[in-house]
N, CA and C atoms as a LAMMPS dump frame, in Angstrom:
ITEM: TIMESTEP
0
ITEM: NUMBER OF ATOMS
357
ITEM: BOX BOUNDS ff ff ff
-5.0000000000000000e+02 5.0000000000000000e+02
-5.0000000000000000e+02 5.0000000000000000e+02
-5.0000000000000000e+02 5.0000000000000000e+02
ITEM: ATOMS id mol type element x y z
1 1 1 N -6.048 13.435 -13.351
2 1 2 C -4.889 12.582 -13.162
3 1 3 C -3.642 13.347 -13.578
4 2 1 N -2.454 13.28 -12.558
5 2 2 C -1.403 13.885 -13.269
6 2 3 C -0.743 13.007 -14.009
7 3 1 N -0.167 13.745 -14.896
8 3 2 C 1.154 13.084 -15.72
9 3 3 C 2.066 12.224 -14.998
10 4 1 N 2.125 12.338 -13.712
11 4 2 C 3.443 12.192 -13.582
12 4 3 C 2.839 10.4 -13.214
13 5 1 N 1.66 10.529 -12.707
14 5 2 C 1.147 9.043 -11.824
15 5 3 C 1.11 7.502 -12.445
16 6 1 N 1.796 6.867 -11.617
17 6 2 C 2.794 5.795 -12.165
18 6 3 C 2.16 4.551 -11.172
19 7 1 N 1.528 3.633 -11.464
20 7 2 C 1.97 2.167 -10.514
21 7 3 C 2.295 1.298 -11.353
22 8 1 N 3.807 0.821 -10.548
23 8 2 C 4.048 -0.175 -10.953
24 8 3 C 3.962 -1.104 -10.074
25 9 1 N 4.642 -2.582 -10.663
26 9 2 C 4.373 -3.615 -9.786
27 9 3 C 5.685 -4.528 -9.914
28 10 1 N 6.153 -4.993 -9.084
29 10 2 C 7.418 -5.759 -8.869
30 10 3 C 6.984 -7.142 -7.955
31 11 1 N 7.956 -8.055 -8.024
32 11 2 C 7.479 -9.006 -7.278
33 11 3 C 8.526 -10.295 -6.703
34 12 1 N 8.841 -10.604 -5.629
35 12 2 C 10.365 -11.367 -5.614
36 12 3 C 10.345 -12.23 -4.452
37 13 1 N 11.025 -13.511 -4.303
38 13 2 C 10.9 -14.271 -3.299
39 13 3 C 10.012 -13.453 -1.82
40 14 1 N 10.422 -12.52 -1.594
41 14 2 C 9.694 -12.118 -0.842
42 14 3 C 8.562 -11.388 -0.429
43 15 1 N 8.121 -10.675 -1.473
44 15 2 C 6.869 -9.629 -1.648
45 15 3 C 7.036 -9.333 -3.091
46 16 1 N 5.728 -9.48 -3.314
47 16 2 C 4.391 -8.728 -4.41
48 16 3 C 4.483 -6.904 -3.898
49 17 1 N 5.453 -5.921 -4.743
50 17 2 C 5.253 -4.504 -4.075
51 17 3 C 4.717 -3.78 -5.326
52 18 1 N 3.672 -3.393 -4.682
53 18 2 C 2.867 -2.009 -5.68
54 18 3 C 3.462 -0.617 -5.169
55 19 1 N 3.953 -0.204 -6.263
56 19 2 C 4.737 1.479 -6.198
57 19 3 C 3.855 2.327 -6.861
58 20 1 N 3.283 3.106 -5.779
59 20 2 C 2.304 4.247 -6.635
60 20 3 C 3.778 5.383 -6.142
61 21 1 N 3.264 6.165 -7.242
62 21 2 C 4.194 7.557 -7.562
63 21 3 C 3.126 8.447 -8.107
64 22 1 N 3.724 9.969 -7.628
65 22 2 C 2.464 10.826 -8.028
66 22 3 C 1.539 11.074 -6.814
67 23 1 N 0.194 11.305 -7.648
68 23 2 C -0.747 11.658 -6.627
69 23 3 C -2.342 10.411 -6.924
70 24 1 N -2.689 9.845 -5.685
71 24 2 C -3.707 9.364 -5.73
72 24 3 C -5.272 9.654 -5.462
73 25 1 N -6.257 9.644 -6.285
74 25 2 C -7.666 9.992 -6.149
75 25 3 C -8.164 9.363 -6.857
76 26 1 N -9.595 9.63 -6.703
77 26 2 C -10.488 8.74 -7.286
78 26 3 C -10.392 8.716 -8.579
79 27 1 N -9.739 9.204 -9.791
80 27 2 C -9.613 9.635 -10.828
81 27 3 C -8.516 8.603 -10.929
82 28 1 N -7.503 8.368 -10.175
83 28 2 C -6.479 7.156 -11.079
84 28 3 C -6.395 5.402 -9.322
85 29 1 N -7.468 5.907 -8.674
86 29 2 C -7.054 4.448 -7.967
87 29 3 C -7.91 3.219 -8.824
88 30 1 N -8.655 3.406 -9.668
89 30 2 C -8.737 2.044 -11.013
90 30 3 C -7.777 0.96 -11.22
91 31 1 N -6.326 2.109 -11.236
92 31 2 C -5.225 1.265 -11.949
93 31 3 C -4.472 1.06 -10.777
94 32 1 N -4.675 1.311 -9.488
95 32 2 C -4.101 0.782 -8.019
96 32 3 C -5.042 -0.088 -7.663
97 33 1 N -6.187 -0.387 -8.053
98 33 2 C -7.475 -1.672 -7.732
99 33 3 C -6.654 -2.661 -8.508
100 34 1 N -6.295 -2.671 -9.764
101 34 2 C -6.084 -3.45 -10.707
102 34 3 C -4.663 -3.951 -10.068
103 35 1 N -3.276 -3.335 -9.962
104 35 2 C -2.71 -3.976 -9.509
105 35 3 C -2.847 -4.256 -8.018
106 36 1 N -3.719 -4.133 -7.563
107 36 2 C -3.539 -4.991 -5.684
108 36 3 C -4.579 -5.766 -6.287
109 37 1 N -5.091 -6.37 -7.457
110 37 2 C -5.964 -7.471 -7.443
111 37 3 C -4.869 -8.699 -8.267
112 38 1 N -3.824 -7.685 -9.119
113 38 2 C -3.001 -8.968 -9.283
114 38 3 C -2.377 -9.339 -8.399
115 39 1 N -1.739 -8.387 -7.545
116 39 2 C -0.864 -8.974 -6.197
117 39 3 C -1.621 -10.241 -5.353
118 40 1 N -3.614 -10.306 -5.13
119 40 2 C -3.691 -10.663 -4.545
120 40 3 C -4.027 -12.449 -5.425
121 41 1 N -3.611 -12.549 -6.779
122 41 2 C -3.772 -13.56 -7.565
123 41 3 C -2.303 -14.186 -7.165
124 42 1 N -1.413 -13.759 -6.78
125 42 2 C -0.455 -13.948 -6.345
126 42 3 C -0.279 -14.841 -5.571
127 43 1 N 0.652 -15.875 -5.364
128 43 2 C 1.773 -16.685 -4.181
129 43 3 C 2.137 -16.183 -3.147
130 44 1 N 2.631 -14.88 -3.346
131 44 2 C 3.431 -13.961 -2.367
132 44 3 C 3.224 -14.331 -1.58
133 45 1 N 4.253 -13.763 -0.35
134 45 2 C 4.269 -13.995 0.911
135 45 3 C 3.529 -12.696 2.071
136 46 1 N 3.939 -11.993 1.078
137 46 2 C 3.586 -10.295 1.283
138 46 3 C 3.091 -9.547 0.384
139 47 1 N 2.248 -8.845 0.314
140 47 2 C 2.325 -7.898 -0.662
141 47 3 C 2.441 -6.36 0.14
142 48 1 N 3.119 -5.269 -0.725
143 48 2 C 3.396 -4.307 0.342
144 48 3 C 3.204 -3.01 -1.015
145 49 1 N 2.32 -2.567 -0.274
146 49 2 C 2.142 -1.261 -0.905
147 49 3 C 2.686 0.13 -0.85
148 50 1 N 3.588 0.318 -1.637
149 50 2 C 4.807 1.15 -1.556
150 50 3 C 4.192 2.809 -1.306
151 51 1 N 4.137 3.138 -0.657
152 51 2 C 3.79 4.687 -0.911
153 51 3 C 4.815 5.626 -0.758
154 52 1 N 6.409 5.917 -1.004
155 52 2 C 6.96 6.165 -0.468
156 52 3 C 7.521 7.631 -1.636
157 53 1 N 6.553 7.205 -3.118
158 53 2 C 6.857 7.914 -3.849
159 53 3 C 5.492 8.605 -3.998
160 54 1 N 4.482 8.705 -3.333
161 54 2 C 2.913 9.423 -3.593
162 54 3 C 3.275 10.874 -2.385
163 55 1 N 2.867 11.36 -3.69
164 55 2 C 2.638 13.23 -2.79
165 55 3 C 1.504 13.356 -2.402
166 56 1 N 0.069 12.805 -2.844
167 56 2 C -0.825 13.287 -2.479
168 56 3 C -1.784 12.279 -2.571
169 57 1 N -2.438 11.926 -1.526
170 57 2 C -3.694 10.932 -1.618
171 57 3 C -5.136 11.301 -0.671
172 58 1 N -6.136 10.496 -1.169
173 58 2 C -7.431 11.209 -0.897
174 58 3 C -7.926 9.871 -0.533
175 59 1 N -9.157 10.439 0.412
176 59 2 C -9.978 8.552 1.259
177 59 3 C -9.949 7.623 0.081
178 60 1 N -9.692 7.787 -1.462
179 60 2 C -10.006 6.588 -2.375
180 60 3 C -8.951 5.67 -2.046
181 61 1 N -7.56 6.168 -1.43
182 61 2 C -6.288 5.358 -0.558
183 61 3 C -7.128 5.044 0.32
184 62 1 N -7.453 5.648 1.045
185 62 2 C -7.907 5.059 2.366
186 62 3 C -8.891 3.887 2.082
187 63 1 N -9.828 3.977 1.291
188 63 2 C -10.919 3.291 1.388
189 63 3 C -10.225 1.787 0.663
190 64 1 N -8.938 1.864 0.201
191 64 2 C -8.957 0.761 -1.002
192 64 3 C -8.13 0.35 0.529
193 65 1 N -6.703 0.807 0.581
194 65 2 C -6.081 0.002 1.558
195 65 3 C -7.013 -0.957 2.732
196 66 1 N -7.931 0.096 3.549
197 66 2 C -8.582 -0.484 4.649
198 66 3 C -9.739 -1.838 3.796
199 67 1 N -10.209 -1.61 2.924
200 67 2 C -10.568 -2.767 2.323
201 67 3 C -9.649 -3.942 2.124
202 68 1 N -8.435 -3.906 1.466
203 68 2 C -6.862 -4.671 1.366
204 68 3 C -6.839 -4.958 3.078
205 69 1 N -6.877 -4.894 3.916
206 69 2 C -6.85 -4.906 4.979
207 69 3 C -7.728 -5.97 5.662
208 70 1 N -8.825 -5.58 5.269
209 70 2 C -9.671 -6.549 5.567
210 70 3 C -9.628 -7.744 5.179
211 71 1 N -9.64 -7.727 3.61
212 71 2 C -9.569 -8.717 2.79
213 71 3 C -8.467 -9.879 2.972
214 72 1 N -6.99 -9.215 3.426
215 72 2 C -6.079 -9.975 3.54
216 72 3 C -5.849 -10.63 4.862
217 73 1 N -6.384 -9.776 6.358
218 73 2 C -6.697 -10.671 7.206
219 73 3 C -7.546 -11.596 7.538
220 74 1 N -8.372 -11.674 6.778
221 74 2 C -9.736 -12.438 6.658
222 74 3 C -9.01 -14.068 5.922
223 75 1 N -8.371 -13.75 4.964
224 75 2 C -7.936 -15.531 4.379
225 75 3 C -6.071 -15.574 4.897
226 76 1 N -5.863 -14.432 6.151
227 76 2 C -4.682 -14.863 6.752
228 76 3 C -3.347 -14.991 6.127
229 77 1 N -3.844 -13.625 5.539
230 77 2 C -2.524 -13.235 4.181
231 77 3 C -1.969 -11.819 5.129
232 78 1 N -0.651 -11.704 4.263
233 78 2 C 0.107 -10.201 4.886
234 78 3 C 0.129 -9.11 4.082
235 79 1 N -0.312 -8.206 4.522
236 79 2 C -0.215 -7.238 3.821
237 79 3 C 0.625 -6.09 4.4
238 80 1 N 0.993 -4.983 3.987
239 80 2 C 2.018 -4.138 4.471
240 80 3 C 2.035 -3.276 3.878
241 81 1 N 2.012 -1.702 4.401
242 81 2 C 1.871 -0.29 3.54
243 81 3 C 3.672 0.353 3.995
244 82 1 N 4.471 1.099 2.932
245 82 2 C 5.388 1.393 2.98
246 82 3 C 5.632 2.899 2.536
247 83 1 N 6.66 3.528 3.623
248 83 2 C 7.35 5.041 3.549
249 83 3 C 8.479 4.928 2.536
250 84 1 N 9.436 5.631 3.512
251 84 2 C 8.812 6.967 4.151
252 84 3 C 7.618 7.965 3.12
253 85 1 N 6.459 8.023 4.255
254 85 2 C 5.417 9.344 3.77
255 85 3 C 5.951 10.225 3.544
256 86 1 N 5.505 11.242 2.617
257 86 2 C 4.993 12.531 2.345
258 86 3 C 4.341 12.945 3.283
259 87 1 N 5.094 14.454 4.068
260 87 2 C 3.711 14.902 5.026
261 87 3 C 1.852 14.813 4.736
262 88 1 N 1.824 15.188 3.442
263 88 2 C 1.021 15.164 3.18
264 88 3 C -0.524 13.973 3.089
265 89 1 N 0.49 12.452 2.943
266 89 2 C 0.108 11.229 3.255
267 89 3 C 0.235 11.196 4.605
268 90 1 N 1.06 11.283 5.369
269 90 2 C 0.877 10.622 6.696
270 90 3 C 0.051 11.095 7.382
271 91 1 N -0.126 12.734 7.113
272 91 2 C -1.376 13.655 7.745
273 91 3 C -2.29 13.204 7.521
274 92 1 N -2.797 12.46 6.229
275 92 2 C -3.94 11.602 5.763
276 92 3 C -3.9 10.417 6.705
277 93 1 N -3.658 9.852 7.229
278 93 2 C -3.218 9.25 8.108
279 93 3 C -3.685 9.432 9.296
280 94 1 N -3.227 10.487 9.824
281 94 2 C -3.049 10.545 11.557
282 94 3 C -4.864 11.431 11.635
283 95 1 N -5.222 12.154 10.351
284 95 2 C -6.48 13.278 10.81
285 95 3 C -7.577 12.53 10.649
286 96 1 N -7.438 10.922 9.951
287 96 2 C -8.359 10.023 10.02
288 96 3 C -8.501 9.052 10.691
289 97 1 N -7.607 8.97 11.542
290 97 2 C -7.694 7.402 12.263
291 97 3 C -6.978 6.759 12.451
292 98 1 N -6.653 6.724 10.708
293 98 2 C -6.452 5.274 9.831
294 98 3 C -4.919 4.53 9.873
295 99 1 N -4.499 5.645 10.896
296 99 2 C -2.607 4.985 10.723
297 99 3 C -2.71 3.635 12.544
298 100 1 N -3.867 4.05 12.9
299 100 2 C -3.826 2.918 13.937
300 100 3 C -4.372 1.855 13.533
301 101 1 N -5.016 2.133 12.242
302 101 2 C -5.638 0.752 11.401
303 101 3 C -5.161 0.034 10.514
304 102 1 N -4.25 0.631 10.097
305 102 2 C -3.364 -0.542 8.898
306 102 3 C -1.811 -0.342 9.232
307 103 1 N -1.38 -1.687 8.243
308 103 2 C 0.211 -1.673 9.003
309 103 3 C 1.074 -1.303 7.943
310 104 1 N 1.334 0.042 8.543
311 104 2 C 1.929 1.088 7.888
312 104 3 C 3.581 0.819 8.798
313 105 1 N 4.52 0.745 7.757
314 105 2 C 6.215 0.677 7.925
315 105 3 C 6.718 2.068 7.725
316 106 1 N 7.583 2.25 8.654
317 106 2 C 8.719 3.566 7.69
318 106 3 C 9.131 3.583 6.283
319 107 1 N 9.539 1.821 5.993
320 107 2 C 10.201 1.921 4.459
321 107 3 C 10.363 0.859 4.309
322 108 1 N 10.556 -0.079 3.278
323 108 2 C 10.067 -1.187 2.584
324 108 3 C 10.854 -2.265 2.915
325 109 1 N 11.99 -2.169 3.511
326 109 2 C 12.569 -3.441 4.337
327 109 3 C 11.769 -3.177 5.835
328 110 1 N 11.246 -2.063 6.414
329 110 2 C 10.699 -2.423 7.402
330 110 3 C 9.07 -3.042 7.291
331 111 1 N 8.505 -3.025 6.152
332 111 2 C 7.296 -3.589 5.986
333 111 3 C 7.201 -5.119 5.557
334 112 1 N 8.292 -5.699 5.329
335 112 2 C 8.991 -6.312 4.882
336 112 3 C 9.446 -7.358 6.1
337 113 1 N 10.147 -6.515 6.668
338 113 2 C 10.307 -7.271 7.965
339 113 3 C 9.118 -7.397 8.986
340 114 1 N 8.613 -6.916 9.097
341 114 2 C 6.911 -6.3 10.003
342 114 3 C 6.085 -7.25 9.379
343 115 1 N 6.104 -8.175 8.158
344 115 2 C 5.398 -8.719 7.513
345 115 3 C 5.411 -10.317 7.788
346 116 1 N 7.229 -10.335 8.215
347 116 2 C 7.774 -11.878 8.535
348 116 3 C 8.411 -11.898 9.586
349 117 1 N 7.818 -11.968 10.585
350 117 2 C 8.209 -11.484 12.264
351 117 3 C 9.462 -12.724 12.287
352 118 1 N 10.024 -12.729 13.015
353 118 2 C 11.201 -13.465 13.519
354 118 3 C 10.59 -14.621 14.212
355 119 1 N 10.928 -15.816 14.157
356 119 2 C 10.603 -17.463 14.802
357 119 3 C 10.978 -17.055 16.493
């Protein structure tokens, strides 16, 4: 785990947002399980998972989001992943699949908005 790896959690009329910072692997997504399980104890309308500050992530992102994914369309909740990426994330992304599988925003008013479509 590096030093630098940080989630926090914020939360406001409109979204429940988890901010990972740093780098993610199996070694610190424990404490990214823990907060997307409070988000999902949550009211929210959204919850949106900030990635906009992660340099480096490994399938333990992948495997938790696409689970979050499941989980939240299944009882018809919103969920929302947020930029701008790190090349390094979005490549994680595009060499797996996985960016046609979850709903990944440029940046956190667009996940945000992507989350609460217009009437």
């Amino acid at each position: 785990m590096s030093d630098e790896q940080l989630v926090t959690v914020r939360e406001s009329e409109q979204a429940f947002v988890v901010a990972v910072a740093g780098e993610v692997d199996v070694d610190v997504v424990n404490e990214l399980h823990e907060s997307m399980a409070r988000a999902w104890r949550t009211n929210a309308p959204v919850t949106v998972v900030d990635l906009s500050g992660t340099e480096f992530a490994d399938s333990s992102l992948l495997n938790l989001l696409l689970e979050a994914r499941l989980r939240y369309a299944e009882q018809g909740r919103r969920l929302a992943v947020s930029g701008p990426f790190h090349p390094t994330v979005a490549r994680l992304f595009q060499i797996t699949g996985t960016a046609d599988h979850l709903p990944l925003a440029a940046t956190m008013d667009a996940a945000v908005r992507q989350a609460h479509p217009a009437p």
